[in-house]
C-alpha positions as CSV (number, residue, x, y, z in Angstrom):
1,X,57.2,55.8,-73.6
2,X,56.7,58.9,-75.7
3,X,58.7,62.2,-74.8
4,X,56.7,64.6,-72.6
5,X,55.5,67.7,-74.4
6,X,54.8,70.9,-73.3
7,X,51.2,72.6,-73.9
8,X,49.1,75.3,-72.5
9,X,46.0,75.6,-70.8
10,X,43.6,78.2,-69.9
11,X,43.3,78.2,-66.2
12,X,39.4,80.1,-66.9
13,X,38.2,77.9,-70.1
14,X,40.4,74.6,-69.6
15,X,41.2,75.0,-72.9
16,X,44.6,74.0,-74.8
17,X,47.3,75.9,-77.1
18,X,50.5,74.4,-78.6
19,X,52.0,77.8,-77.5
20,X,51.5,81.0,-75.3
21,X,49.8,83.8,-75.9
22,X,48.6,86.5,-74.2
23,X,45.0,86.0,-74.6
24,X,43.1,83.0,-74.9
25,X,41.7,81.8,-78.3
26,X,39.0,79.8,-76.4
27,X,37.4,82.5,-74.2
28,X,39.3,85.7,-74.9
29,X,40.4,86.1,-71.4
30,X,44.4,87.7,-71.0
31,X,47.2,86.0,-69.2
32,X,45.8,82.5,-68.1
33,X,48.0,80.4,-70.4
34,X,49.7,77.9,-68.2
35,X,52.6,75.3,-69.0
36,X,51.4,71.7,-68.5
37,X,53.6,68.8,-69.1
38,X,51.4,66.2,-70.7
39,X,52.1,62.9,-73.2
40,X,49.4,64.3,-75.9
41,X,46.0,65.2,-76.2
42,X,43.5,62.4,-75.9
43,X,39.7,61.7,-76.3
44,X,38.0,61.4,-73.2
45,X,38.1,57.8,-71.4
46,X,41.4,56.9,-74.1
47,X,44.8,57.5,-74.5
48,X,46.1,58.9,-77.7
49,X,46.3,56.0,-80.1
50,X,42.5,55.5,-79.6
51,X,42.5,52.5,-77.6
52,X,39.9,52.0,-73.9
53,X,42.3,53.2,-70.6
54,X,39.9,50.0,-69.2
55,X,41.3,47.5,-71.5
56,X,45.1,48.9,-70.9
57,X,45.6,49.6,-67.5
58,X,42.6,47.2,-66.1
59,X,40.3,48.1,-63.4
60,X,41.2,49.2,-59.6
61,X,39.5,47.3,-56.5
62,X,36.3,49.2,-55.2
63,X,35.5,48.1,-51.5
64,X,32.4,49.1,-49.7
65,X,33.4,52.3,-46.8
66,X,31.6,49.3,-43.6
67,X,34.3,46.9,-44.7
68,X,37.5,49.3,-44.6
69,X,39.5,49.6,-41.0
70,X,39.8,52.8,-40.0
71,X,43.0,52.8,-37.4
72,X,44.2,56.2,-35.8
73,X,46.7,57.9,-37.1
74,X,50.6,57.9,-35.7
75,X,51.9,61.4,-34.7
76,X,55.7,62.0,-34.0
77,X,56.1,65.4,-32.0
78,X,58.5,67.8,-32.7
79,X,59.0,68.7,-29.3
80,X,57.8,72.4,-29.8
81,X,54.5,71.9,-28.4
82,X,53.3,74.9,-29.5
83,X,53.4,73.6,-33.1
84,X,52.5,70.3,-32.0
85,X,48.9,71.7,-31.1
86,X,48.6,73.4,-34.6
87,X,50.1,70.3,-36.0
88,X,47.6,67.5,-34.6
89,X,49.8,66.1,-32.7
90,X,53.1,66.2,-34.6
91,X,54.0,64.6,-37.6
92,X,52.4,61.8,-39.7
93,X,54.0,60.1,-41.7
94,X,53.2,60.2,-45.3
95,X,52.1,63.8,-44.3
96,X,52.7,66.8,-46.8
97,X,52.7,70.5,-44.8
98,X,52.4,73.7,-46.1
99,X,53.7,76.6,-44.1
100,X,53.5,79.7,-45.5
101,X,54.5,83.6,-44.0
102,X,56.0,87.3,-44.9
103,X,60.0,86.9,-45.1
104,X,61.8,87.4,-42.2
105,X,58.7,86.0,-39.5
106,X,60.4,82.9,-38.7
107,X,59.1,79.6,-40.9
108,X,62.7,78.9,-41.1
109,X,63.6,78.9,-37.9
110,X,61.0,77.3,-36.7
111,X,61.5,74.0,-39.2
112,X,65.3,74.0,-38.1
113,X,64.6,73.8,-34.6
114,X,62.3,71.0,-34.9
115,X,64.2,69.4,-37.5
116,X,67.2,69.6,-35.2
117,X,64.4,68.1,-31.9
118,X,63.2,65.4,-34.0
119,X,67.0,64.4,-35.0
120,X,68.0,64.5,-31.5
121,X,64.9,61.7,-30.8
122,X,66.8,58.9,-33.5
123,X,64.7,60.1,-36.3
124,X,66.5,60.8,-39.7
125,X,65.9,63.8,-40.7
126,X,66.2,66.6,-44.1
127,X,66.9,70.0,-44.9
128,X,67.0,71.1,-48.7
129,X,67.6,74.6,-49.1
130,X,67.1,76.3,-52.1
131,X,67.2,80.1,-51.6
132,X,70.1,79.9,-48.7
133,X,73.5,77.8,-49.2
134,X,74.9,75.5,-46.4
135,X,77.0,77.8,-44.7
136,X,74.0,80.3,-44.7
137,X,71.9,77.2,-42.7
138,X,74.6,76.5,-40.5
139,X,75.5,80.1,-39.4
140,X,71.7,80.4,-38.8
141,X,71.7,76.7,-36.5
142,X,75.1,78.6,-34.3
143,X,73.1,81.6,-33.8
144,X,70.1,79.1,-32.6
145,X,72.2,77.3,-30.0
146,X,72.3,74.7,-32.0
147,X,75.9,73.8,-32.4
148,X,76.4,70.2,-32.5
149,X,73.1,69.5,-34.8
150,X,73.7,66.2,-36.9
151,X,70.6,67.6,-39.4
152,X,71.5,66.7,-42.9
153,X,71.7,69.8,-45.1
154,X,71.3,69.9,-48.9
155,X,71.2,73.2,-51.0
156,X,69.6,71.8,-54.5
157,X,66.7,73.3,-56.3
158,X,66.4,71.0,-59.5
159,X,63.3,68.6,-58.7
160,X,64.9,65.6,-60.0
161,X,68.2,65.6,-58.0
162,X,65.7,66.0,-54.7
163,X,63.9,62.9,-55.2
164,X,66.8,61.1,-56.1
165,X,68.3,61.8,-52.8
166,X,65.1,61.7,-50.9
167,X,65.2,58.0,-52.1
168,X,69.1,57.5,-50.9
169,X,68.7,59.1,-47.6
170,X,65.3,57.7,-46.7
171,X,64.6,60.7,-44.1
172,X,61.5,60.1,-41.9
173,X,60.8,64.3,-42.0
174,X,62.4,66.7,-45.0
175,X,61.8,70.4,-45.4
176,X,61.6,71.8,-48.5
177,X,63.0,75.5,-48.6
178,X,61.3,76.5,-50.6
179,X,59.2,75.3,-53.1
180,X,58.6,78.2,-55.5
181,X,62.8,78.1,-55.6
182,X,62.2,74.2,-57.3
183,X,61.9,73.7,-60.6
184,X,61.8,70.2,-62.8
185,X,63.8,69.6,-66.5
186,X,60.3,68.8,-67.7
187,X,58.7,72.3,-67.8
188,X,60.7,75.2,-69.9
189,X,58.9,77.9,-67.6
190,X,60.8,79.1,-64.8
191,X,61.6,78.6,-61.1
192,X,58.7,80.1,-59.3
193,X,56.0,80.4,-62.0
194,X,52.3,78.5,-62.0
195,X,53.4,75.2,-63.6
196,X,56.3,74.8,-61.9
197,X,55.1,75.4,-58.4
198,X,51.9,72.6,-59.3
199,X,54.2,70.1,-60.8
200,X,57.0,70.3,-58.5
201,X,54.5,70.4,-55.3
202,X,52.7,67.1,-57.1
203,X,55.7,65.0,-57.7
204,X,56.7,65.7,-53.7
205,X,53.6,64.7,-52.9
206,X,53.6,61.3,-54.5
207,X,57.3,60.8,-53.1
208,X,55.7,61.6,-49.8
209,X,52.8,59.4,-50.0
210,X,54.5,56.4,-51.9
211,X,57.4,56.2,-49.6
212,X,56.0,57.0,-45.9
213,X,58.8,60.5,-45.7
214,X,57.0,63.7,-44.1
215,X,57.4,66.4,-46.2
216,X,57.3,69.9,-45.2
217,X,57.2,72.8,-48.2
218,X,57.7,76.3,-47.2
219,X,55.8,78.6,-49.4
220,X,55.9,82.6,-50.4
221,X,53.5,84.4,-50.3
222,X,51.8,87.3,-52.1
223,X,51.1,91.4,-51.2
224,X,48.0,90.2,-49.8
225,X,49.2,87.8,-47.8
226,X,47.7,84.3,-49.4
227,X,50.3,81.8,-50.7
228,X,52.1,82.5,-54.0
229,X,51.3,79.9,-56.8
230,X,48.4,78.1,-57.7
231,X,45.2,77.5,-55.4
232,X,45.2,73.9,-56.3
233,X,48.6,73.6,-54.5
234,X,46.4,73.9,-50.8
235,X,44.2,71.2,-52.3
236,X,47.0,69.0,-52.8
237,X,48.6,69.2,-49.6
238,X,47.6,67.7,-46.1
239,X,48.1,70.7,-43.7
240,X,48.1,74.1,-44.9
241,X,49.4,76.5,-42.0
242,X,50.1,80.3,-42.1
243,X,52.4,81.9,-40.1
244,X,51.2,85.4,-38.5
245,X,52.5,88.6,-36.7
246,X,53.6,91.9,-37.0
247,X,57.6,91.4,-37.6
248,X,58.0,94.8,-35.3
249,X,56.6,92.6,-32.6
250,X,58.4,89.5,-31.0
251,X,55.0,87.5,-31.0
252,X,54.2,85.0,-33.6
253,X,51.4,83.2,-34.4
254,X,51.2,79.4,-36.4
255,X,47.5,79.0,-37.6
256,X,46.1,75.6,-39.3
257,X,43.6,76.8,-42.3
258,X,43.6,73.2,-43.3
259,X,44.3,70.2,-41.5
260,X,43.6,66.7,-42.8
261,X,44.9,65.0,-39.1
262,X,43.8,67.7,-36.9
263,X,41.2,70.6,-35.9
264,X,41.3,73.9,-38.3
265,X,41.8,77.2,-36.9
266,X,43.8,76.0,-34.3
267,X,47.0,78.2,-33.3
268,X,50.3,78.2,-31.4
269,X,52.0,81.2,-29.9
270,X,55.8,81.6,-30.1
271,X,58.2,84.3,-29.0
272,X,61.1,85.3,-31.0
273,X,63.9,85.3,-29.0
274,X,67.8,85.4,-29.4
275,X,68.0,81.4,-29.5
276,X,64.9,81.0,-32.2
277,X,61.0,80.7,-31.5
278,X,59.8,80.0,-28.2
279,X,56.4,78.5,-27.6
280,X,54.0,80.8,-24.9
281,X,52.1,78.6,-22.5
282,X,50.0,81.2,-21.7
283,X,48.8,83.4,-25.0
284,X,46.3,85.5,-22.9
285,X,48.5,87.6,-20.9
286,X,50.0,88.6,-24.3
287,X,46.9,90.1,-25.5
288,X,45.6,91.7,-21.9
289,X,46.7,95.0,-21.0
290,X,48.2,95.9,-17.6
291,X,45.8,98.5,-16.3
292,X,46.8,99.2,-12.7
293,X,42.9,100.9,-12.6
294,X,39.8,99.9,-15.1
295,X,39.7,102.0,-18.0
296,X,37.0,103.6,-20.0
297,X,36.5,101.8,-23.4
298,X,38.4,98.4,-22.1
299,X,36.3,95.0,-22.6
300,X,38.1,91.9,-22.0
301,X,36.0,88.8,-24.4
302,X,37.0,84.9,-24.4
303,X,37.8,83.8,-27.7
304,X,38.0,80.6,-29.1
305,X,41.3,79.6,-31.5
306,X,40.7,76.1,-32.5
307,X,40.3,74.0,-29.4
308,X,41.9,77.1,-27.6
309,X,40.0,79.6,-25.2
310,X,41.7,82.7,-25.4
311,X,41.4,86.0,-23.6
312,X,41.9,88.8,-26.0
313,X,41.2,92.5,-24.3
314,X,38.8,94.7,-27.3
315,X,39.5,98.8,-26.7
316,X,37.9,101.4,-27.8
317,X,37.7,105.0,-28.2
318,X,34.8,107.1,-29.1
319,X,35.7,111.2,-30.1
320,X,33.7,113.7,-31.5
321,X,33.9,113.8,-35.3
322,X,33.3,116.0,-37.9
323,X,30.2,115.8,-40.8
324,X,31.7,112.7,-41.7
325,X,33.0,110.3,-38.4
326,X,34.9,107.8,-39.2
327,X,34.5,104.0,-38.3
328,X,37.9,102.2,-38.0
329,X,39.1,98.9,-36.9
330,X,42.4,96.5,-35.9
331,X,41.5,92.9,-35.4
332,X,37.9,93.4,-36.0
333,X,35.3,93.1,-39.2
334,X,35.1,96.7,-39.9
335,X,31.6,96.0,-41.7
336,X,30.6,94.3,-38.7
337,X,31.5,97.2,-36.9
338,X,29.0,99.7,-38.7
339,X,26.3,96.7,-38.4
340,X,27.0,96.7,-34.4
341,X,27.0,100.6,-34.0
342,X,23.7,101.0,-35.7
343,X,22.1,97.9,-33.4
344,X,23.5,99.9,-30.3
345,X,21.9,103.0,-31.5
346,X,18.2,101.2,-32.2
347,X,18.4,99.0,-29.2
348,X,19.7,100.1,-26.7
349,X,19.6,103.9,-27.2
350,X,23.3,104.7,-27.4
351,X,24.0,107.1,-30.6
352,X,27.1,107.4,-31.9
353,X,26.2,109.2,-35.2
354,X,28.3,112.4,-35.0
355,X,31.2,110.1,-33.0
356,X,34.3,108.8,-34.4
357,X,34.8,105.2,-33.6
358,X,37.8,103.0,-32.9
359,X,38.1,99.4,-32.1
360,X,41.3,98.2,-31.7
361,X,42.0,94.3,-30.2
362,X,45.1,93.9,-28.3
363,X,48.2,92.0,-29.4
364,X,47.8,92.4,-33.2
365,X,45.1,89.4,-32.4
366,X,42.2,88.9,-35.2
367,X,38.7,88.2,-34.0
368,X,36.6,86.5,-37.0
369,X,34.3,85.0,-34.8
370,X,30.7,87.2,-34.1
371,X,31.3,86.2,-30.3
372,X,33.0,89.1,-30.0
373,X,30.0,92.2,-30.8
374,X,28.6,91.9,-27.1
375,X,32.3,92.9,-25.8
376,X,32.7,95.4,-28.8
377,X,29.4,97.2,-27.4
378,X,30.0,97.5,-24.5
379,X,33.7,98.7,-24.7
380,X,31.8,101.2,-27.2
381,X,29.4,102.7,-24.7
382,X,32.1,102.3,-22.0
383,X,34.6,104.8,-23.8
384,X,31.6,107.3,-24.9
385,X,30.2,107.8,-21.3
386,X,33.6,107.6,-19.8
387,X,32.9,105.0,-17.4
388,X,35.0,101.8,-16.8
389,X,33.6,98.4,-16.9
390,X,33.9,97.0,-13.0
391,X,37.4,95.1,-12.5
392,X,37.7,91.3,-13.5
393,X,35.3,92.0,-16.1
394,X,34.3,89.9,-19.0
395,X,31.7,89.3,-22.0
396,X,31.4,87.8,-25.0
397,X,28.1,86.6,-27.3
398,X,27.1,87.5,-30.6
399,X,24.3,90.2,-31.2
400,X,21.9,90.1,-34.2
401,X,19.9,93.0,-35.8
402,X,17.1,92.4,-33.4
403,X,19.1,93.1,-30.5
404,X,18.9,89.5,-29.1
405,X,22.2,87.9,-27.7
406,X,23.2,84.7,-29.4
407,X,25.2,81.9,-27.8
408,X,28.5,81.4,-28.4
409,X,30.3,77.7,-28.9
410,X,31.8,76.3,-26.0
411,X,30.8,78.8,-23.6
412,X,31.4,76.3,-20.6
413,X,34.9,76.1,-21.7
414,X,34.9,80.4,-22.2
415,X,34.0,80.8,-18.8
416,X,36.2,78.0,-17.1
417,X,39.7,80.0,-18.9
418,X,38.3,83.1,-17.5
419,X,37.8,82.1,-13.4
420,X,40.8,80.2,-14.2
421,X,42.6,83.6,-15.0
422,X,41.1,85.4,-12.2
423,X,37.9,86.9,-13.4
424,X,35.2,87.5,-11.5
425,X,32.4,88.9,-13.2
426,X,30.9,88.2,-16.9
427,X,28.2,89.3,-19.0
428,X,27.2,86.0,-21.2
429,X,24.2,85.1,-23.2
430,X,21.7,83.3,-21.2
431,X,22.5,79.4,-23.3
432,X,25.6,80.1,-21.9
433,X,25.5,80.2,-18.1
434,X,25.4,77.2,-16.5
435,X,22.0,75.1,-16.4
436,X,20.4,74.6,-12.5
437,X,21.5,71.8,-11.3
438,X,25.0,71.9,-12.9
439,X,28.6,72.8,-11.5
440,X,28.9,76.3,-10.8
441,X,32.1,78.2,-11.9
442,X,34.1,78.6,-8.5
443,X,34.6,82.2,-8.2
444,X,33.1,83.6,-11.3
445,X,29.8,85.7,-11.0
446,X,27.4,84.8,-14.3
447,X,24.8,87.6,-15.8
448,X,23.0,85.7,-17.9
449,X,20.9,88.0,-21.1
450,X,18.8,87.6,-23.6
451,X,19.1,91.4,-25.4
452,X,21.5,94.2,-25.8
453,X,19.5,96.1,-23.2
454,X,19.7,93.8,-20.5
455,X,23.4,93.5,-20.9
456,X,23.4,97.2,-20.6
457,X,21.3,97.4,-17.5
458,X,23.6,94.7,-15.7
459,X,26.3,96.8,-16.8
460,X,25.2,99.9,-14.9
461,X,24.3,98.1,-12.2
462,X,27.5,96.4,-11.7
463,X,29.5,100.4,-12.2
């Protein structure tokens, strides 16, 4: 077999160079010359000496999609459920993760205690370390409570040496810490850049897939908060899950963004304490304020995480402004914001033109989904008149331009966490409230509405 060369290609153009420059020759864009390792240039459909791929390598079986058995996948848990939940169900084998968060949150931590649970169950089991030594890992296992761990340690960061020992060991789970610290004899570039992180992240995941070993990379990530390296690398992978959370607050949160063997969006809430992460069973009394009294400008929404109902409490606070009031916002679309003050001013008659605005949601939570305007609204005109919503309050239901109130997914379930929690009252788009005939929610007293001004009109009835 020929030696591997090294080329370059434009990550814009797709177009190759035998060196690196700082501007493509192809399409004149700057700084998108990659390494790629690579046998030689070849036409397209044959190798480099000309001759058919068909005739070489033969053909693969094709088999129609009726005639393939589709069995469930196996899950291992951790024993954290809390990242059991994001995970699917725990680990598959064969699976590649991709957990990526600021430094210092916790992804460490986290790993280690479930490598050590998952040791403690018979499995064998891998850590390979590249930015901490041994004596780093196991100070950090002592300070866990985790004293008599039999987890196999390995500090290594050359790509080769890894799978080599991957193959020895045999683990059923390994963690990878972290892959932009790998880097493989076969690319010149260095540990951390473009190439490396896409080769390195490819060859695991052919070691993973060819010999049945869970692999779980930790990934950096950047300023903005995505994950450092190439966006091919989430392609690549099976799970892709970001860790979240203010690291001044002892709340985390695990959330999937992709998940080949499980729902998306779906999150797990952990504590930090002295021993390591801690899962919370119940993630809505972290994001409900203890008001002894009902407050101006509070609105407590059910949101939905995944398969997850949460209660999230939405504040606001309406001041007078100057010429130029300001529209700001923690947890919430501020775009969405300006849309939803200017349907509050043409539908229901509540002007906040000269106001400044703020909409904060408790907990460091963030709401993407629109089920959230109807409680923004209200918590809006609550704080500008100065009048509390009644107590065991809740709403939630998106709003549209024409003032209608849209149903939100799952509503049933919505509803069901919030009696469940001890709520009593709730503002919910009519598709919502339970059809006649059905179940009624034990304790909980539905307003169904169609339009922003009904919702109001319940709403000042009810104070």
């Amino acid at each position: 077999m020929a030696k591997e060369k090294s080329f370059y290609t434009c990550s814009e153009c797709g177009g190759t160079n035998p060196r690196w420059l700082g501007k493509c020759p192809h399409c004149g864009a700057w700084n998108t010359l990659v390494e790629t390792a690579s046998e030689g240039a070849a036409a397209p459909g044959k190798n480099r000496f000309g001759d058919s791929f068909a005739s070489l390598a033969g053909t693969a079986e094709v088999t129609m999609l009726s005639q393939i058995e589709a069995v469930d996948v196996a899950r291992t848990p951790t024993g954290i459920d809390e990242l059991d939940r994001v995970l699917g169900g725990g680990m598959v084998e064969g699976g590649v993760v991709l957990i990526g968060g600021d430094p210092g949150i916790g992804k460490s931590t986290l790993l280690l205690q479930a490598l050590d649970g998952l040791q403690r169950t018979g499995m064998p089991t891998l850590y390979v370390t590249g930015e901490e030594s041994g004596a780093q890992v196991a100070l950090r296992s002592r300070r866990l409570g985790l004293d008599h761990s039999e987890v196999r340690v390995m500090a290594e960061i050359q790509l080769q040496k890894i799978i080599g020992t991957l193959e020895v060991e045999k683990p059923a789970v390994a963690v990878i810490d972290s892959i932009q610290t790998l880097y493989s004899d076969q690319l010149t570039s260095a540990p951390g850049s473009v190439a490396q992180v896409r080769e390195c992240a490819a060859h695991l995941t052919r070691v993973a897939k060819a010999s049945g070993v869970c692999i779980v990379l930790v990934g950096h990530v950047t300023k903005e908060g995505a994950l450092a390296g190439p966006r091919v690398l989430e392609h690549m992978v099976d799970t892709v899950l970001y860790f979240e959370g203010d690291t001044h607050s002892s709340f985390r949160l695990v959330r999937a963004i992709k998940n080949r063997f499980g729902a998306v969006n779906e999150i797990g809430v952990f504590a930090m304490t002295e021993k390591g992460l801690k899962g919370v069973s119940n993630p809505s009394a972290i994001f409900l304020s203890q008001h002894s009294e009902p407050v101006p400008g509070s609105c407590v929404m059910v949101t939905l995480e995944g398969t997850r109902p949460m209660l999230v409490e939405v504040q606001a606070l309406v001041d007078s402004g100057g010429p130029s009031p300001r529209r700001l916002s923690v947890g919430i679309e501020r775009d969405r914001l300006a849309m939803l003050l200017a349907v509050l001013h043409r539908h229901a008659g509540v002007a906040c033109m000269d106001q400044d605005v703020f909409v904060n949601a408790v907990g460091g939570v963030r709401i993407s989904e629109p089920a959230a305007d109807l409680a923004v609204m209200l918590s809006i005109t609550s704080s500008l008149r100065g009048k509390p919503l009644p107590k065991g309050f809740i709403a939630f239901g998106e709003v549209g331009l024409a003032g209608e109130v849209r149903p939100a997914p799952r509503g049933q379930e919505r509803l069901r966490e919030a009696a469940k929690l001890g709520f009593s009252v709730a503002v919910v788009p009519k598709a919502n409230a339970p059809k006649k005939g059905s179940r009624e929610i034990e304790g909980l007293t539905i307003h169904p509405v169609e339009r922003i001004e009904q919702a109001m009109d319940v709403v000042r009835g009810l104070g």
